[in-house]
DRENDO-1510 file (C-alpha; in Angstrom, 1 decimal, always signed):
<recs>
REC; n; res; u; v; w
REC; 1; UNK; +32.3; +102.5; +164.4 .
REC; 2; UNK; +30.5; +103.8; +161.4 .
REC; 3; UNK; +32.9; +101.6; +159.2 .
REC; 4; UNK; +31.8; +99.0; +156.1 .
REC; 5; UNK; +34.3; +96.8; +154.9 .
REC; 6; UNK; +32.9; +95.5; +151.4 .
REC; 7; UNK; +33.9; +92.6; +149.9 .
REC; 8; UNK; +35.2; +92.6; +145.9 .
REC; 9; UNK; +33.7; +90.5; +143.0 .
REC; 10; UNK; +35.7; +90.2; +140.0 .
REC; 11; UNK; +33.1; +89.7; +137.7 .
REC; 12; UNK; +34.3; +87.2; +134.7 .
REC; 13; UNK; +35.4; +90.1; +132.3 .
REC; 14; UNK; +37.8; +91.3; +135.0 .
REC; 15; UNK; +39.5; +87.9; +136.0 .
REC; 16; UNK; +42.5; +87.9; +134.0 .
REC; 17; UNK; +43.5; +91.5; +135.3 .
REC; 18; UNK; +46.6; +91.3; +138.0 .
REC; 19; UNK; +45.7; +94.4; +139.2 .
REC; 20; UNK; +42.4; +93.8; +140.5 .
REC; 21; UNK; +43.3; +90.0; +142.1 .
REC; 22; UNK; +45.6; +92.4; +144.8 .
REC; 23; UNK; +42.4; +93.9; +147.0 .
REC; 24; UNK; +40.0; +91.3; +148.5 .
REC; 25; UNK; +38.1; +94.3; +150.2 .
REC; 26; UNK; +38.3; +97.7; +151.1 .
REC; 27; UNK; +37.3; +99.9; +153.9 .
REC; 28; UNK; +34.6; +103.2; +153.7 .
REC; 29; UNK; +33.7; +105.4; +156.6 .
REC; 30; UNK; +29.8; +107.2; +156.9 .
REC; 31; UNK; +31.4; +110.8; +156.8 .
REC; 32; UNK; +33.5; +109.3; +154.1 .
REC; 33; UNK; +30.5; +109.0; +151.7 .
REC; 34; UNK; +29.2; +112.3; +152.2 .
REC; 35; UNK; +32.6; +113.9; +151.6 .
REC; 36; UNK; +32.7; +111.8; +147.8 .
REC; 37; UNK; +29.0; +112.9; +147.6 .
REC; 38; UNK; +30.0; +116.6; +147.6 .
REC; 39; UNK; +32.7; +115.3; +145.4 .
REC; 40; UNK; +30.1; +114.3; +142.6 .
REC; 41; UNK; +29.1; +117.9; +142.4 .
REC; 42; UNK; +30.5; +120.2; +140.1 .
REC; 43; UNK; +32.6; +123.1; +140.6 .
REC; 44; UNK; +31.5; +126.4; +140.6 .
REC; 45; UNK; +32.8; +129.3; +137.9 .
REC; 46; UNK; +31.6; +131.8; +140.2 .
REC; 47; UNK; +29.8; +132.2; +142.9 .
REC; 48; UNK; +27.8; +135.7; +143.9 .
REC; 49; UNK; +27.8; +137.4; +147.4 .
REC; 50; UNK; +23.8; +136.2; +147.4 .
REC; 51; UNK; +25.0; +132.8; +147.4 .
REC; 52; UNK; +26.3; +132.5; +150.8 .
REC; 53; UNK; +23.1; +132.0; +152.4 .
REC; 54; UNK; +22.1; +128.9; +149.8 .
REC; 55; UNK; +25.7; +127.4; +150.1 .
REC; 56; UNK; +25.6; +127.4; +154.1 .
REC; 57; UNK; +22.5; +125.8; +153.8 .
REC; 58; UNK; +23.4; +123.2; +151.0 .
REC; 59; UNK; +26.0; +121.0; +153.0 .
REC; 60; UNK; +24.2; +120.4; +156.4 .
REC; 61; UNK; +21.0; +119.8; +153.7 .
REC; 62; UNK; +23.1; +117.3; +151.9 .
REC; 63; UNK; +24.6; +115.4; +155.4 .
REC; 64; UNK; +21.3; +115.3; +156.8 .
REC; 65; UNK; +20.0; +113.5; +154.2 .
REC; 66; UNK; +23.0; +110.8; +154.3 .
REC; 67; UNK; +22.4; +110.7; +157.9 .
REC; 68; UNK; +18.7; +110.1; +157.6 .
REC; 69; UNK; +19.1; +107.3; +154.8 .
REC; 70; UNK; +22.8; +105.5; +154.9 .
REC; 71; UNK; +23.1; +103.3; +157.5 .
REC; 72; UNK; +26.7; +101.5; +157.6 .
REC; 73; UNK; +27.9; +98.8; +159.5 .
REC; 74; UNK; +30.4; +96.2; +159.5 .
REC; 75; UNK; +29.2; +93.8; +156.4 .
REC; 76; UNK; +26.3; +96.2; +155.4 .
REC; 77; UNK; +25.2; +99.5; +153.5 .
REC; 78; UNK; +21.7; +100.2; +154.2 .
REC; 79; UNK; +20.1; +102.7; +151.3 .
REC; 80; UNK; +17.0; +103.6; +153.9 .
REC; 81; UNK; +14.8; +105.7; +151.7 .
REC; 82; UNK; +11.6; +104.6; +150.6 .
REC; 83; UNK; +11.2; +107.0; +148.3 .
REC; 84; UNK; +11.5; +106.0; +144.8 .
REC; 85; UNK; +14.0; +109.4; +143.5 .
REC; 86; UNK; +15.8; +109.7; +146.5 .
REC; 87; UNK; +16.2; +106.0; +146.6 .
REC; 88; UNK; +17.9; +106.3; +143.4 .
REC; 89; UNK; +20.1; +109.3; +144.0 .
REC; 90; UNK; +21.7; +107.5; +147.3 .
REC; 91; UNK; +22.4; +104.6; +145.4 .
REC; 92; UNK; +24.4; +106.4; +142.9 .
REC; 93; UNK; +26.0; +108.6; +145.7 .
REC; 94; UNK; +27.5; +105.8; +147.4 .
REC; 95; UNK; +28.3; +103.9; +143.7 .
REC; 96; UNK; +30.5; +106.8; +143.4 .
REC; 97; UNK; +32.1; +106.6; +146.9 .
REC; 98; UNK; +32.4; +102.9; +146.1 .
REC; 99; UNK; +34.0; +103.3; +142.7 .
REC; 100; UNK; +36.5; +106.1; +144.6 .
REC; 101; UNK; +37.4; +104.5; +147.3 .
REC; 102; UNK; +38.3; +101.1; +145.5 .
REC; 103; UNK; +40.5; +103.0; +143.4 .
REC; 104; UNK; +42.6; +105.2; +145.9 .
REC; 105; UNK; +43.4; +101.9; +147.8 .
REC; 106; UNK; +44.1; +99.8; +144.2 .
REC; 107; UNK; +46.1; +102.5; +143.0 .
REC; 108; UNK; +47.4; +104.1; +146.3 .
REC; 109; UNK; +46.4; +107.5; +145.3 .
REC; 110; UNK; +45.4; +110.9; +146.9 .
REC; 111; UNK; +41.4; +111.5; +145.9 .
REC; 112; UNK; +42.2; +114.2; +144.7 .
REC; 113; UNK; +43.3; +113.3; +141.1 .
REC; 114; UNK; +40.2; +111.8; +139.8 .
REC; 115; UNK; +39.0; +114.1; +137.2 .
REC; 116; UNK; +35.0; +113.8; +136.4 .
REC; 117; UNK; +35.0; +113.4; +132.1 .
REC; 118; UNK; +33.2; +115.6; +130.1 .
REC; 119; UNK; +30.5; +115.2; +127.7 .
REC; 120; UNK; +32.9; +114.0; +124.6 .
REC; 121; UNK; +31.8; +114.8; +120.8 .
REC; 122; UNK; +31.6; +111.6; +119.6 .
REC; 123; UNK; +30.7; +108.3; +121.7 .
REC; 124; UNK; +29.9; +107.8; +125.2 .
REC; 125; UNK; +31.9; +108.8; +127.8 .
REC; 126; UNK; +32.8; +106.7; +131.4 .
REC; 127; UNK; +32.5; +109.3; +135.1 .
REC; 128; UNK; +36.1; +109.6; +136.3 .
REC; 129; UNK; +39.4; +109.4; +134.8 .
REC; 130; UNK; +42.8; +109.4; +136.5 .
REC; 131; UNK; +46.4; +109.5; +135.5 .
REC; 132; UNK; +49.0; +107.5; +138.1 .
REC; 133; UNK; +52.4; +106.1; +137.2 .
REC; 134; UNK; +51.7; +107.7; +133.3 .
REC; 135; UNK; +48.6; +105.2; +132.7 .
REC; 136; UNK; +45.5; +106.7; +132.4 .
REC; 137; UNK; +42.6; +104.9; +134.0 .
REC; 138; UNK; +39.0; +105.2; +133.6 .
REC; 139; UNK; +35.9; +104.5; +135.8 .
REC; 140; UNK; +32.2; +103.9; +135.4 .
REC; 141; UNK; +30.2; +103.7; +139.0 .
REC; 142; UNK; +27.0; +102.6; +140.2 .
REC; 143; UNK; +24.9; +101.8; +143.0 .
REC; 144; UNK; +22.1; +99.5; +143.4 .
REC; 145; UNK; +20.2; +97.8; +145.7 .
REC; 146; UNK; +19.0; +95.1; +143.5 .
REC; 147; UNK; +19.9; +91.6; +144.4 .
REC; 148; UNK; +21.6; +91.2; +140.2 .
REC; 149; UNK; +24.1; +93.6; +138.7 .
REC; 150; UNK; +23.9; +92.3; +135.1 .
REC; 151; UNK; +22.2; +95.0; +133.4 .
REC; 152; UNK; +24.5; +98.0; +135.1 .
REC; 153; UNK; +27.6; +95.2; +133.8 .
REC; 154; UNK; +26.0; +95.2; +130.0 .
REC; 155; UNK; +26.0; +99.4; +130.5 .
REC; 156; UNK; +29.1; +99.7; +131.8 .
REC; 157; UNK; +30.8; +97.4; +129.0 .
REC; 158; UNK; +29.0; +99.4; +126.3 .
REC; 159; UNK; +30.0; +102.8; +127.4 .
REC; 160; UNK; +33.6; +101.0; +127.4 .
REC; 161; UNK; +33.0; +99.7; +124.2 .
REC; 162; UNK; +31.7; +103.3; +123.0 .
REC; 163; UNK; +34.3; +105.4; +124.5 .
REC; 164; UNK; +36.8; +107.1; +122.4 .
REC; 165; UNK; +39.9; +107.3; +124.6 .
REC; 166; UNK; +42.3; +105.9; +122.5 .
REC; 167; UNK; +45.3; +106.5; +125.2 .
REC; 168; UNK; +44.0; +104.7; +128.1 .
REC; 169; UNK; +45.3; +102.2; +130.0 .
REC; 170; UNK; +42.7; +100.5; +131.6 .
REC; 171; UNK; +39.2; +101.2; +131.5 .
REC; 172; UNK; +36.6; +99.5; +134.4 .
REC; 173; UNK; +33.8; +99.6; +136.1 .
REC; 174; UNK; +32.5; +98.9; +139.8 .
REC; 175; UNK; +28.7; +98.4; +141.2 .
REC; 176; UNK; +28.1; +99.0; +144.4 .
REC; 177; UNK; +25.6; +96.0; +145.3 .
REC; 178; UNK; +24.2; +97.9; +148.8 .
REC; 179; UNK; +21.0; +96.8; +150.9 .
REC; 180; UNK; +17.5; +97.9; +151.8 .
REC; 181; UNK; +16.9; +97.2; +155.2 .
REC; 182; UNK; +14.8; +94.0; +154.3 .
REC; 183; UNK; +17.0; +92.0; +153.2 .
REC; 184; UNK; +20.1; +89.8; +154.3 .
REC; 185; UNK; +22.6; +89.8; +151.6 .
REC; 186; UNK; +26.2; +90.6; +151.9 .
REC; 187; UNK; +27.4; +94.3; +150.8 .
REC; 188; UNK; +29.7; +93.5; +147.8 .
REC; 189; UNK; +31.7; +95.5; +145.6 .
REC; 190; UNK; +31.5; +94.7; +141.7 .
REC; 191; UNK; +34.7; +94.9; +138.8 .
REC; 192; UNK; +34.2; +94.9; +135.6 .
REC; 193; UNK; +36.3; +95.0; +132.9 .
REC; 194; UNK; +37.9; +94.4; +129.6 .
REC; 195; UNK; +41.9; +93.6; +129.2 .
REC; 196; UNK; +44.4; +96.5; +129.9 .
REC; 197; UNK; +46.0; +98.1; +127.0 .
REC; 198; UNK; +49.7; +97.9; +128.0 .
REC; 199; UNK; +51.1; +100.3; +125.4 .
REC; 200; UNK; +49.3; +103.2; +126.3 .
REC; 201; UNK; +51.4; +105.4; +128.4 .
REC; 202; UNK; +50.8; +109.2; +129.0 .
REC; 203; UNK; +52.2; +112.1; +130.5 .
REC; 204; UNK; +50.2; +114.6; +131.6 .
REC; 205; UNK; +50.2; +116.4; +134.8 .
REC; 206; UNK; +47.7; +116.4; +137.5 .
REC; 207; UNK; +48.0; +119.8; +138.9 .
REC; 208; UNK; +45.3; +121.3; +137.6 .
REC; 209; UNK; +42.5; +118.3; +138.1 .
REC; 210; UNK; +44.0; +118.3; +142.0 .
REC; 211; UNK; +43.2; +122.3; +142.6 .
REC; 212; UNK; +39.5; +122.1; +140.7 .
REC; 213; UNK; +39.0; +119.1; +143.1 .
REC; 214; UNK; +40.1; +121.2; +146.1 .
REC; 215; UNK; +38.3; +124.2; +144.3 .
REC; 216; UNK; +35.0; +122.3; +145.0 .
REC; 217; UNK; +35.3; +122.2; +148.9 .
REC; 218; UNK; +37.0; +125.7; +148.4 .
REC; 219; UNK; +33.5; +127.0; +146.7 .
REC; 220; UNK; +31.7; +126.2; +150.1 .
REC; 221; UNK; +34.8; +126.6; +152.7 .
REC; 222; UNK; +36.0; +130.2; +150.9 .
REC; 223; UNK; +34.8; +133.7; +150.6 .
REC; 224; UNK; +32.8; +134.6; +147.6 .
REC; 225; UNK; +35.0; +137.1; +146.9 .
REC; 226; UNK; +38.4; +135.4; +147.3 .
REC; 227; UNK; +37.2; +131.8; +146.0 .
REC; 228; UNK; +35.9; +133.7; +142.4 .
REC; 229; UNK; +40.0; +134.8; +142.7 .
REC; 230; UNK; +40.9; +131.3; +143.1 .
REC; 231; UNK; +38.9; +130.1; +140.5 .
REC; 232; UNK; +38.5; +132.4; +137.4 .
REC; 233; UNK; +42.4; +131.3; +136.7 .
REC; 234; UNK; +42.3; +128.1; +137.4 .
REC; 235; UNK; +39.4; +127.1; +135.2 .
REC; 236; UNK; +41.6; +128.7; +132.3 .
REC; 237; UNK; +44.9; +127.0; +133.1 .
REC; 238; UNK; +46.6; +130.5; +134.6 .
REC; 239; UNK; +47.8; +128.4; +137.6 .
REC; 240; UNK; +50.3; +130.5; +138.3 .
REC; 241; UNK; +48.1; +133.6; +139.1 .
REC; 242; UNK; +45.8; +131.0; +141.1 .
REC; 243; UNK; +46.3; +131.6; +144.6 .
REC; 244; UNK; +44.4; +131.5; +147.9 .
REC; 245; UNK; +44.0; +134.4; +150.7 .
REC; 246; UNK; +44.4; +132.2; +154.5 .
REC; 247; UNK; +43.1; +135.4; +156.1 .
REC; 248; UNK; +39.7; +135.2; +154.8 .
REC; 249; UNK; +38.8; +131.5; +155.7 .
REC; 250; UNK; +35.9; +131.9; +158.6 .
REC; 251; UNK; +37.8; +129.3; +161.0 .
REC; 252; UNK; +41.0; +127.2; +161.5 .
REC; 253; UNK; +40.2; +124.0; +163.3 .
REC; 254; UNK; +43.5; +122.2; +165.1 .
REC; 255; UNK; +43.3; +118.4; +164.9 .
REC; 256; UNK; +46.2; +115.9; +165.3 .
REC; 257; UNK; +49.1; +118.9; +164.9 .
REC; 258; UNK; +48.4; +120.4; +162.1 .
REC; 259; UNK; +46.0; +123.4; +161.5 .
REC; 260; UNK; +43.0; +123.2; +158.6 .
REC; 261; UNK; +41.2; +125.9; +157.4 .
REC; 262; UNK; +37.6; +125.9; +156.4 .
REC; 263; UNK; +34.1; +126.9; +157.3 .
REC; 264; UNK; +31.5; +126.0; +159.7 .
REC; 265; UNK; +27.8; +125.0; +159.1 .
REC; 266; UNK; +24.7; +124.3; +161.5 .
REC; 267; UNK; +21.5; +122.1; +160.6 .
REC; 268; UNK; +19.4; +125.0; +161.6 .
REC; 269; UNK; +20.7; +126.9; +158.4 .
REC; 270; UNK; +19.1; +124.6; +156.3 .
REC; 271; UNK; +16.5; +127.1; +154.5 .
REC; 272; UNK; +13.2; +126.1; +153.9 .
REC; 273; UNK; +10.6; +127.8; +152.0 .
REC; 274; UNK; +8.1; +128.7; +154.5 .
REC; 275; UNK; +10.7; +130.2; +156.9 .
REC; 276; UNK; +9.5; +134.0; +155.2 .
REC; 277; UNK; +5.8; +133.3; +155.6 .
REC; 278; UNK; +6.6; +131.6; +159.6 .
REC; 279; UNK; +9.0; +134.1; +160.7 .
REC; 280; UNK; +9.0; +137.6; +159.4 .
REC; 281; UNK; +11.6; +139.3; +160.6 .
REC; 282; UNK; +11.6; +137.8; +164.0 .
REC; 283; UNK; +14.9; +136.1; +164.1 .
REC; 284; UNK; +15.4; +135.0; +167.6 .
REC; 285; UNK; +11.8; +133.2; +167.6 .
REC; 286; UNK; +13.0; +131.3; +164.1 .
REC; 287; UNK; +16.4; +130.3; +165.8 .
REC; 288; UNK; +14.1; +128.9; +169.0 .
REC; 289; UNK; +11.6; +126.9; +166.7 .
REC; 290; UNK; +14.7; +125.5; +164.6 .
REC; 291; UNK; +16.6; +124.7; +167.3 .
REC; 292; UNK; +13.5; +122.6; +168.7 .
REC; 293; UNK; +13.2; +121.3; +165.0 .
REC; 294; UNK; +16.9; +119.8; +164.3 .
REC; 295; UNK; +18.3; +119.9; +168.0 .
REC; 296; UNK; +22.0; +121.3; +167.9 .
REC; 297; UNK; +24.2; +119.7; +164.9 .
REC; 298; UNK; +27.5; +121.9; +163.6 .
REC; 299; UNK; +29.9; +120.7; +161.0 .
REC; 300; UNK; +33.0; +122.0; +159.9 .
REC; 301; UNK; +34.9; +121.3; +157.1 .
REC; 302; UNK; +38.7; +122.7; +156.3 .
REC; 303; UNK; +41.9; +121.8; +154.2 .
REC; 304; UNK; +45.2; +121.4; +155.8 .
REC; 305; UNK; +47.5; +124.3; +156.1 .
REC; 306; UNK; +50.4; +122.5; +153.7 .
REC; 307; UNK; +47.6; +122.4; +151.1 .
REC; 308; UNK; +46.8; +126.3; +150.9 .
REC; 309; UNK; +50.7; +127.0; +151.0 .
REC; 310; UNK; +51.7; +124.4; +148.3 .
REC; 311; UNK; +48.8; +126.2; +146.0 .
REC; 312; UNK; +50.3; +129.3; +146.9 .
REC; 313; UNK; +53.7; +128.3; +146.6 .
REC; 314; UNK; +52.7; +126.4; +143.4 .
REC; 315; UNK; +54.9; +123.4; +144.8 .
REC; 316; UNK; +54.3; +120.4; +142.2 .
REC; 317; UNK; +56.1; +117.9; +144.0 .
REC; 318; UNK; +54.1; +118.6; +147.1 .
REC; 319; UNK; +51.5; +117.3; +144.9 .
REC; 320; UNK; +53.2; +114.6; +143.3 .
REC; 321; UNK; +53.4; +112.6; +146.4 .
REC; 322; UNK; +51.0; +114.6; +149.1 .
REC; 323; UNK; +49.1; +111.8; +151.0 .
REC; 324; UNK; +47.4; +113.0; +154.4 .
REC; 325; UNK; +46.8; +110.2; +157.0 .
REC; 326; UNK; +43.1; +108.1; +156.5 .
REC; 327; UNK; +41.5; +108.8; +160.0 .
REC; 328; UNK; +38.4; +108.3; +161.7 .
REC; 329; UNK; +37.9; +109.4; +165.5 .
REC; 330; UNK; +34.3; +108.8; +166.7 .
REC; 331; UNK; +33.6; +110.2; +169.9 .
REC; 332; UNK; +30.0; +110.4; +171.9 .
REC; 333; UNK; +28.6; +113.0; +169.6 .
REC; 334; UNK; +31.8; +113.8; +167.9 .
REC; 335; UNK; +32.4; +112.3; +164.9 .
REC; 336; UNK; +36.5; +113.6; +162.5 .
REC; 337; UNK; +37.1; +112.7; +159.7 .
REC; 338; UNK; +40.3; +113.5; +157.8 .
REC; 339; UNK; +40.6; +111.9; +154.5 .
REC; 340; UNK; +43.8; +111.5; +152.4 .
REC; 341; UNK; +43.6; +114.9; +150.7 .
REC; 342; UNK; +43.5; +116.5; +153.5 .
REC; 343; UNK; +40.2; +117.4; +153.6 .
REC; 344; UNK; +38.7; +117.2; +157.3 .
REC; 345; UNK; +35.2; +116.8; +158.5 .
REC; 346; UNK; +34.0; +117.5; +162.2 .
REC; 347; UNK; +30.8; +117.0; +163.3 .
REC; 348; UNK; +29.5; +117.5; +166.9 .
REC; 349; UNK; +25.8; +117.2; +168.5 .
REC; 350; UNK; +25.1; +119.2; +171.3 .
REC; 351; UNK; +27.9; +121.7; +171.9 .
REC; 352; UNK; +30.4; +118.4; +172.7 .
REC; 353; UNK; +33.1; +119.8; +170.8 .
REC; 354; UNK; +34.6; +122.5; +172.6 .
REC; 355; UNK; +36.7; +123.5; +169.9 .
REC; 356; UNK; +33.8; +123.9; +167.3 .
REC; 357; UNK; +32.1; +125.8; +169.7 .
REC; 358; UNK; +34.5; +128.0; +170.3 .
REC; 359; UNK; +35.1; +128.9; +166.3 .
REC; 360; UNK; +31.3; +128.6; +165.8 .
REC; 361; UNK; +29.0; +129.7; +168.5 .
REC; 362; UNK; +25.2; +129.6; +169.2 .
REC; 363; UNK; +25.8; +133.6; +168.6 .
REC; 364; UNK; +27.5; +133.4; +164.9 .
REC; 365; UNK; +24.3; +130.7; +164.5 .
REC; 366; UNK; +21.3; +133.5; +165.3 .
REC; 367; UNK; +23.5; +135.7; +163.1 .
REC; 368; UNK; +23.3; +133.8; +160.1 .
REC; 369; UNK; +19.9; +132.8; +160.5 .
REC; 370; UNK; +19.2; +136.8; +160.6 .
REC; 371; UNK; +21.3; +137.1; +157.0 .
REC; 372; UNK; +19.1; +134.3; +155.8 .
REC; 373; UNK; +16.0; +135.6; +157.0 .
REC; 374; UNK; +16.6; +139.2; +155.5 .
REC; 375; UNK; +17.9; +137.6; +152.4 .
REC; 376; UNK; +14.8; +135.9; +151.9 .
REC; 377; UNK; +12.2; +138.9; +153.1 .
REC; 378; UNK; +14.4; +140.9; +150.8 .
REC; 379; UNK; +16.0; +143.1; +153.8 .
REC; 380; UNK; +19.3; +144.2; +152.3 .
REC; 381; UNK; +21.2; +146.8; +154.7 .
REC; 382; UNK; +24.1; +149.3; +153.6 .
REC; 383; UNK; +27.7; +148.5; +154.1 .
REC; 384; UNK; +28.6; +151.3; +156.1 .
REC; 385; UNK; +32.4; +150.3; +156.0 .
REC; 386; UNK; +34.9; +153.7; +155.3 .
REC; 387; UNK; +35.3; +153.5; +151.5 .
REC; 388; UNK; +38.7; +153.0; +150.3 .
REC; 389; UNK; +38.0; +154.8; +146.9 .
REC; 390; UNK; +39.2; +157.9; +146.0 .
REC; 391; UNK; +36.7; +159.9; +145.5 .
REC; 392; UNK; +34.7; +158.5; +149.0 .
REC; 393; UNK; +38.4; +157.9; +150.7 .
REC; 394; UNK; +36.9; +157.6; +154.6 .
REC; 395; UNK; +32.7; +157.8; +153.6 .
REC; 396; UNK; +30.5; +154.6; +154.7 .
REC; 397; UNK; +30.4; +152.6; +151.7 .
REC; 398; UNK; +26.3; +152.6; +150.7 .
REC; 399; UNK; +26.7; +148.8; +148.7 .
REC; 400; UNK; +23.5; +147.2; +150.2 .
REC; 401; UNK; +24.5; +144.0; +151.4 .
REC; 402; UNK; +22.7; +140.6; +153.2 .
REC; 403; UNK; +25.6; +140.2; +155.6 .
REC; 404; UNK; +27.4; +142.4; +157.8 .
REC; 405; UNK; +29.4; +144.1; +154.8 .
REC; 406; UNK; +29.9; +144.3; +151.1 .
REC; 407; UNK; +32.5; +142.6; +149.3 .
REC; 408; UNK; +34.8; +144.8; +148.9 .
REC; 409; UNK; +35.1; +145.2; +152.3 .
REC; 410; UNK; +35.3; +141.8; +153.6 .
</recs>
């Protein structure tokens, strides 16, 4: 199975915290990383109907390249790139995961209440902060594949030293100390830190930091239309006018009893920027040479049912002590994930998940390739749905549109 089990290294500024002597390791799953990944990114404000065709390109991009680059086994995660940038960028993804990960099991905590910090006006600043049991935590991660940590410790300490959060708990860092394929040393996980202030309680709800981090998967699993409703209150604290349409998800995947809803994405949508120059308007022959080019990969990603009712029902003690099961199922060429949010990932090779095929099939595939190939030659059709105005009551709507109709009448 695709799982690491890292060992933990207090370093010597974090050995006199109880806390931390409680975990000797922790576990992290492949899919796993990619899901905290897409985590690091920020969440939309708003997302136009154009956008569809980059975001159901963006997240088979983005597991491709973890695919291509993270191996993980039992004792060891490889960083395979040998490219200098890239290199880089999957050593901080999987810092992050790291850093993540250690936490939820420390703290015993849903992911979704880590809250990425902003830039503050005065000082430095660490990357997540979380409220549990009114204390306030914050976190610094990285990721190298260097065989010493000590000038990522010497950072870490003075952003903690710099950082103006006078009402936190505990702040601390962890390095993820992850391998090149070359060499033999054990995958470890580093903590550093200074001493806890014990008289620094808070209390402050997480509602809001929860739904922005469901918001994020939301931006890629939701209609434009009805995310951009979700959204626009939420990012100004209206959370009471926040809510979430189930009807205009593209599929609900069943797994283990309960029902997620989400969106589906193919390798073959990944866009690439001679597709308009190779492929005119030609759409089957694109979806032949791209199916040729990355074989036949789907993923879907959803959120639990409970979720999208406890947003709608605006049910705070839902969210107060919401935990999903941790579970990892890897099957010949099916790989779910469902992660203690309740966010699931399913990803099958090769039509082996009859399910996915059945929400998502080679049909819907061609059809999106089409939307992205017009988008892209700059083929816009018109709606042609009956207009629900009043002065058009019943005419087809002429909104030119990528897809196969406006939004307002999707």
């Amino acid at each position: 199975m695709s799982i690491s089990k890292p060992k933990i290294h207090i370093d010597a500024t974090a050995k006199d915290v109880e806390l931390f002597k409680e975990k000797s390791e922790f576990e992290i799953c492949k899919p796993e990383i990619f899901k905290y990944g897409v985590m690091a990114e920020e969440v939309p404000d708003h997302i136009e109907d154009s956008d569809f065709d980059y975001l159901q390109s963006k997240i088979p991009a983005y597991e491709l390249l973890h695919d291509d680059f993270i191996s993980v086994q039992n004792n060891r995660i490889e960083n395979l790139s040998k490219d200098d940038r890239k290199q880089k960028v999957i050593s901080e993804i999987i810092g992050v995961a790291f850093g993540i990960k250690y936490t939820v099991e420390l703290l015993q905590v849903s992911p979704n209440m880590f809250k990425k910090i902003g830039i503050p006006t005065k000082g430095k600043y660490l990357d997540y902060s979380i409220t549990h049991m009114q204390k306030k935590y914050e976190l610094e991660t990285k990721g190298t594949i260097g065989r010493y940590y000590s000038r990522f410790k010497n950072d870490i300490l003075k952003k903690k030293k710099d950082s103006n959060s006078d009402n936190v708990y505990l702040k601390f860092g962890t390095i993820a100390m992850i391998n090149c394929p070359s060499d033999n040393k054990e995958c470890r996980c580093i903590i550093v830190d200074d001493p806890p202030n014990e008289n620094n309680n808070v209390d402050e709800s997480s509602l809001q930091v929860q739904l922005l981090n469901y918001g994020l998967f939301l931006s890629y699993i939701l209609d434009s239309k009805y995310y951009n409703k979700f959204i626009k209150p939420l990012k100004i604290g209206k959370i009471k006018k926040v809510k979430i349409n189930k009807g205009k998800f593209f599929g609900k995947y069943r797994f283990l009893g309960k029902d997620y809803y989400g969106e589906c994405f193919d390798y073959r949508l990944i866009r690439e920027d001679l597709d308009t120059l190779k492929y005119n308007d030609d759409h089957n022959q694109a979806f032949k040479e791209k199916t040729q080019k990355f074989g036949v990969t789907k993923l879907f990603i959803g959120v639990e049912e409970s979720v999208v009712d406890a947003i709608n029902s605006k049910d705070l003690a839902f969210f107060d002590n919401y935990i999903s099961d941790w579970k990892l199922i890897e099957e010949f060429n099916i790989t779910k994930f469902l992660d203690r949010d309740g966010i699931l990932i399913i990803k099958s090779k090769n039509g082996e998940d009859e399910e996915l095929e059945k929400i998502f099939p080679e049909e819907e595939v061609l059809k999106r390739l089409g939307y992205s190939n017009n988008q892209q030659l700059g083929y816009a059709h018109e709606c042609g749905a009956p207009c629900r105005s009043r002065e058009k009551k019943g005419k087809p709507c002429e909104v030119r549109t990528y897809r196969s109709a406006c939004h307002f009448h999707r």
